[in-house]
C-alpha positions as CSV (number, residue, x, y, z in Angstrom):
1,X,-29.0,62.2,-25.8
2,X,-32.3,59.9,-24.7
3,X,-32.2,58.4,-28.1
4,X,-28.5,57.4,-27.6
5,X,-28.8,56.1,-24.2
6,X,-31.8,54.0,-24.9
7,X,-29.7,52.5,-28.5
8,X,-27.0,51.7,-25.9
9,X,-29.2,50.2,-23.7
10,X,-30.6,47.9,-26.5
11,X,-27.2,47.0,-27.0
12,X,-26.2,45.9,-23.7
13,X,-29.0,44.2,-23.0
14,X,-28.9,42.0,-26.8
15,X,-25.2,41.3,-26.3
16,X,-26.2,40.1,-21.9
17,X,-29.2,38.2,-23.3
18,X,-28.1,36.7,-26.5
19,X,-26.8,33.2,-26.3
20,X,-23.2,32.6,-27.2
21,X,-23.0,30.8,-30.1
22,X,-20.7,28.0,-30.0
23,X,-18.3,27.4,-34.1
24,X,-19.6,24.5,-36.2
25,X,-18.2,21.6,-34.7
26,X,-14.9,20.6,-37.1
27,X,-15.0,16.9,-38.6
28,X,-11.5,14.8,-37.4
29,X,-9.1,14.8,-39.9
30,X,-6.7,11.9,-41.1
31,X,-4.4,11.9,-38.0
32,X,-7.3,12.2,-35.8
33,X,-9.8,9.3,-37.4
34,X,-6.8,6.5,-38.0
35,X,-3.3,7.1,-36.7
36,X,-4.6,8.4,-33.2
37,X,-6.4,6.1,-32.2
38,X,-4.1,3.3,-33.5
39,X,-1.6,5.1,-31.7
40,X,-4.1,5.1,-28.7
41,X,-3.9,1.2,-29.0
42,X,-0.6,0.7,-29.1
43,X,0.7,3.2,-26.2
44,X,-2.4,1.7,-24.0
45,X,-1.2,-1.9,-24.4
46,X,1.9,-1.9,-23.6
47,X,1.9,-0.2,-20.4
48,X,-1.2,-2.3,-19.1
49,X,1.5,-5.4,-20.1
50,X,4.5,-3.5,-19.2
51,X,2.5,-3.0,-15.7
52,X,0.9,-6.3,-15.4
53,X,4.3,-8.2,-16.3
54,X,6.0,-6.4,-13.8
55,X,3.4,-7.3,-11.0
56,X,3.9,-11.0,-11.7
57,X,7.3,-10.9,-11.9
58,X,8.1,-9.1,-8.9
59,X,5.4,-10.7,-7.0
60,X,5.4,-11.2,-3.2
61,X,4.9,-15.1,-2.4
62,X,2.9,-15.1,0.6
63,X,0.5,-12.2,-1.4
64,X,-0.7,-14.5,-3.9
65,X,-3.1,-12.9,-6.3
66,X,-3.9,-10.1,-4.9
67,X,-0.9,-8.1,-6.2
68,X,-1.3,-9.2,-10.3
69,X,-5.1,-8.9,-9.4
70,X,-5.2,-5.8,-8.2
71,X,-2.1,-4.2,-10.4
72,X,-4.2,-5.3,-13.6
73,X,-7.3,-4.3,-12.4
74,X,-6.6,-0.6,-11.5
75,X,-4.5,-0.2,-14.2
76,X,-6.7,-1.2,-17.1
77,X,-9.0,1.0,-15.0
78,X,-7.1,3.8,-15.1
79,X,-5.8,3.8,-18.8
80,X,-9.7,2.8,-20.3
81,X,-10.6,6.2,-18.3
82,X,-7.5,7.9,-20.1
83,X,-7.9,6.7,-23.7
84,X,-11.7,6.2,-24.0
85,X,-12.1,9.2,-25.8
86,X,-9.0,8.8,-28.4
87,X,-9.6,5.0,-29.4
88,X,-12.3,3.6,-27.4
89,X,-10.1,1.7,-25.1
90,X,-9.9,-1.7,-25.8
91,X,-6.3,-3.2,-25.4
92,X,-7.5,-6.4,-26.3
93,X,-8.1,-8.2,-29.3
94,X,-11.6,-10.1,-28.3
95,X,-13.2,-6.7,-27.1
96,X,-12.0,-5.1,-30.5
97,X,-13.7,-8.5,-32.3
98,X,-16.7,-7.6,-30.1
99,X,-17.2,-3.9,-30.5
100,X,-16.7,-4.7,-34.2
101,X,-19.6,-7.4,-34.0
102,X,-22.0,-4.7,-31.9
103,X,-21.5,-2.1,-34.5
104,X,-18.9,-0.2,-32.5
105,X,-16.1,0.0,-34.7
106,X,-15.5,0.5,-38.6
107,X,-14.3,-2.4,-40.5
108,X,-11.1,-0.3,-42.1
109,X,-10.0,-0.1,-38.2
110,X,-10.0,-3.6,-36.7
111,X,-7.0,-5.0,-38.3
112,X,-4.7,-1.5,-37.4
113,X,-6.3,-1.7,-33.9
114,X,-5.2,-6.0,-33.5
115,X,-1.9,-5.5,-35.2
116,X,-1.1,-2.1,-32.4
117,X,-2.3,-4.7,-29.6
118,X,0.1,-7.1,-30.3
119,X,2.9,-4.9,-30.9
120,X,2.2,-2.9,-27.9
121,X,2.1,-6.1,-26.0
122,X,6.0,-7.0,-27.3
123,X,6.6,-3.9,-26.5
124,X,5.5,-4.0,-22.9
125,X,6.4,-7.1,-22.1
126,X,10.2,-5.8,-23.3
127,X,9.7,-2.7,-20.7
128,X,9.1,-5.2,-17.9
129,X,12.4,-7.3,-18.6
130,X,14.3,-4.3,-19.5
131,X,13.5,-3.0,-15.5
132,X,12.9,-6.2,-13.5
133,X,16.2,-8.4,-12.0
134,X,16.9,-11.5,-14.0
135,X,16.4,-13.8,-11.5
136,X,12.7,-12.8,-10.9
137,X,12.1,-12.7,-14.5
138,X,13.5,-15.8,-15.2
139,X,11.7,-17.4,-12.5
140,X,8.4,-16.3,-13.6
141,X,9.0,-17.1,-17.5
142,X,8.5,-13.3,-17.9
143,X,5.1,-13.1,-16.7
144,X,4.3,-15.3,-19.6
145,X,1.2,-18.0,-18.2
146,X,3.1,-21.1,-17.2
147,X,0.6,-22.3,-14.9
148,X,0.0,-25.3,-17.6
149,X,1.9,-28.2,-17.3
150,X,0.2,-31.3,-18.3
151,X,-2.9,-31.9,-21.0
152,X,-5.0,-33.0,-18.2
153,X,-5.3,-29.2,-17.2
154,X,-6.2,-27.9,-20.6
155,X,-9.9,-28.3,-20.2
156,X,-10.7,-26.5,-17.2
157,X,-8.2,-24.0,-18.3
158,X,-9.9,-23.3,-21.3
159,X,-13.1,-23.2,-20.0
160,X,-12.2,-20.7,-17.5
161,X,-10.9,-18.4,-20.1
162,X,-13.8,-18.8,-22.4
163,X,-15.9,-17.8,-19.4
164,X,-14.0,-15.2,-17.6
165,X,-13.7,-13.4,-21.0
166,X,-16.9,-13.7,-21.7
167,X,-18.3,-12.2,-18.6
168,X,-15.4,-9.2,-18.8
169,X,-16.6,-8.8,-23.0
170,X,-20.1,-8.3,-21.8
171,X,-19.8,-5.9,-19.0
172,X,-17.7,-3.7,-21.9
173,X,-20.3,-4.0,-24.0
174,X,-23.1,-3.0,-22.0
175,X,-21.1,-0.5,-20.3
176,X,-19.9,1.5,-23.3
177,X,-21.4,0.4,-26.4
178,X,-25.2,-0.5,-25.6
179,X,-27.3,2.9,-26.1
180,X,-29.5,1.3,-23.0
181,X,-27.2,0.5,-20.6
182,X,-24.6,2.8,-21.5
183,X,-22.6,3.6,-17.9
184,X,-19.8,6.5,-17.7
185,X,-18.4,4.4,-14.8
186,X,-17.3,1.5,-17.2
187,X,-13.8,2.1,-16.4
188,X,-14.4,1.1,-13.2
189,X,-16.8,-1.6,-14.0
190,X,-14.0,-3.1,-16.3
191,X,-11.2,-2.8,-13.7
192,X,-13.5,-4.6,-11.0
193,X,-13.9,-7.3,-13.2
194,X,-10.3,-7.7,-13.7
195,X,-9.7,-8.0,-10.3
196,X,-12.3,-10.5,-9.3
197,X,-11.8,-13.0,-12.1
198,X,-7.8,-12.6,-11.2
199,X,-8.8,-13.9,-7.7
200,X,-11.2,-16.1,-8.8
201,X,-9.2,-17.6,-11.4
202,X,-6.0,-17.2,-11.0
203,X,-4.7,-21.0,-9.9
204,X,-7.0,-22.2,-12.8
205,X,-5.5,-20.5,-15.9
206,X,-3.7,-17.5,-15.0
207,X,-6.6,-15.3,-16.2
208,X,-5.2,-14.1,-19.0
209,X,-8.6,-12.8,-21.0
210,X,-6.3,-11.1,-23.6
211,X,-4.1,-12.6,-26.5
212,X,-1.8,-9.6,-26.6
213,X,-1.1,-10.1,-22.6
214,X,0.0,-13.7,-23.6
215,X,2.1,-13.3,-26.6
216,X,4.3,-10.1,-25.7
217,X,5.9,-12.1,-22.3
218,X,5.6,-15.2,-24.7
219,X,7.6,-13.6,-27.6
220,X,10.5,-11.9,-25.1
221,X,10.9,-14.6,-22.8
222,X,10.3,-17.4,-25.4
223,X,7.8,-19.5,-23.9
224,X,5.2,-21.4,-25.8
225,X,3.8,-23.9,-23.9
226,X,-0.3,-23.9,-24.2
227,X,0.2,-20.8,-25.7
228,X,-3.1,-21.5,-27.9
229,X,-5.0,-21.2,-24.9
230,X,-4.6,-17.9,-24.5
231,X,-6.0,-16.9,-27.6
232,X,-8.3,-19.8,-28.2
233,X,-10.3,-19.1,-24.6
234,X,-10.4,-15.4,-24.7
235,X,-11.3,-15.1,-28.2
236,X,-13.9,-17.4,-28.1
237,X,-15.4,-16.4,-25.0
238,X,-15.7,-12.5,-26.5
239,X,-17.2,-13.6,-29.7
240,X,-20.1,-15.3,-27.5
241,X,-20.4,-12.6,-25.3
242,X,-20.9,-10.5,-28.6
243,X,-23.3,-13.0,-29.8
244,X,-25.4,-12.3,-26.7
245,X,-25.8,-8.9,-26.5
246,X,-26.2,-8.5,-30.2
247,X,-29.3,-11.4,-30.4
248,X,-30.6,-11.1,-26.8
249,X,-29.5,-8.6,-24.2
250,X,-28.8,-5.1,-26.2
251,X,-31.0,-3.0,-27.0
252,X,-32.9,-2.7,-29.8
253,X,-30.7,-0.5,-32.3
254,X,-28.2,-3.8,-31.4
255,X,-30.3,-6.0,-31.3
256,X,-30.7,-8.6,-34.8
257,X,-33.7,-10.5,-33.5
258,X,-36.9,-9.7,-31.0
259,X,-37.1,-6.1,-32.3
């Protein structure tokens, strides 16, 4: 009877002591690696434009920028929190040039994830004229940018794009993809910048930052003009913010020269 209590006491205590052991974890399969995240991409997209469009066109007057500013701004924050983990987040074709640059994304995935912007982009641009009034959407081109009106604007507008993208590019990358500076409040960090560059830069170029916010409400409502802009200026201003983190400011698994 002593010999069976003290087996059943070396029991207990192995299975009270012994640490749980936790399954092999199981490699992503097909759906998981490619379509998700595309799908990710896509669903993201459109409701940041279907949400952004919808705070232009609806916009009080004698609020300014503070309503797009701060609709785009918690809303990208708020779906990059929600889709970080299925397809990184990006929403935008310069961040996905970017991440691609910095090592953050495979090559077989940038073209899916650019094609999914700009389709999600149509397709939330076509949410926000399906449920705003005609008047206001007419009035505001469809929240496509028609702050442009003459070629003697085009320089400061561009300029403003390069820089407000490049600034917004940078914070992502040294938010989420730089090892060192790696922040789990990028979300935040990204929707913060939204909002101040919005305010800042707002009556300059319309702060777009983000060829797929231009070309859905360009596409449904049909209006071009200085469209190249809006993918010149934001595409430019993430590949140099790319360049700088990968030569000077990441760290040194990044980082091409000064190792």
């Amino acid at each position: 009877m002593t010999d069976e209590k003290m087996e059943m006491a070396e029991v207990g205590t192995s299975l009270v002591s012994s640490e749980v052991k936790t399954p092999p974890a199981r490699p992503p399969n097909k759906f998981e690696k490619v379509f998700q995240p595309c799908l990710g991409e896509l669903v993201g997209t459109a409701f940041f434009v279907f949400i952004g469009c919808v705070s232009v066109i609806e916009n009080v007057e004698n609020v300014g920028r503070l309503q797009p500013a701060l609709v785009h701004g918690l809303a990208v924050a708020v779906l990059v929190a929600c889709m970080a983990e299925i397809s990184g987040s990006h929403f935008n074709p310069p961040f996905t040039l970017a991440i691609f640059l910095c090592g953050g994304l495979d090559t077989y995935m940038v073209i899916p994830y650019l094609a999914c912007q700009l389709v999600g982009g149509v397709l939330g641009a076509a949410m926000a004229k399906a449920m705003t009034s005609m008047e206001n959407y007419t009035k505001a081109q469809g929240a496509a940018f028609a702050l442009l009106q003459s070629n003697g604007e085009i320089g400061r507008a561009l300029f403003a794009e390069v820089a407000m993208t490049c600034l917004i590019t940078m914070v992502l990358l040294l938010g989420a993809v730089n090892v060192k500076t790696r922040n789990p409040m990028v979300p935040f960090m990204v929707g913060c910048t939204v909002i101040f560059n919005i305010l800042a830069g707002g009556d300059i170029s319309g702060t777009c930052m983000n060829p797929a916010r231009a070309f859905g409400p360009a596409l449904v409502s049909n209006y071009w003009t200085y469209h190249w802009v809006y993918w010149v200026g934001p595409i430019a201003g993430g590949l140099i913010a790319a360049l700088l983190v990968r030569l000077l400011l990441g760290d040194r698994k990044m980082r091409l020269i000064l190792k």
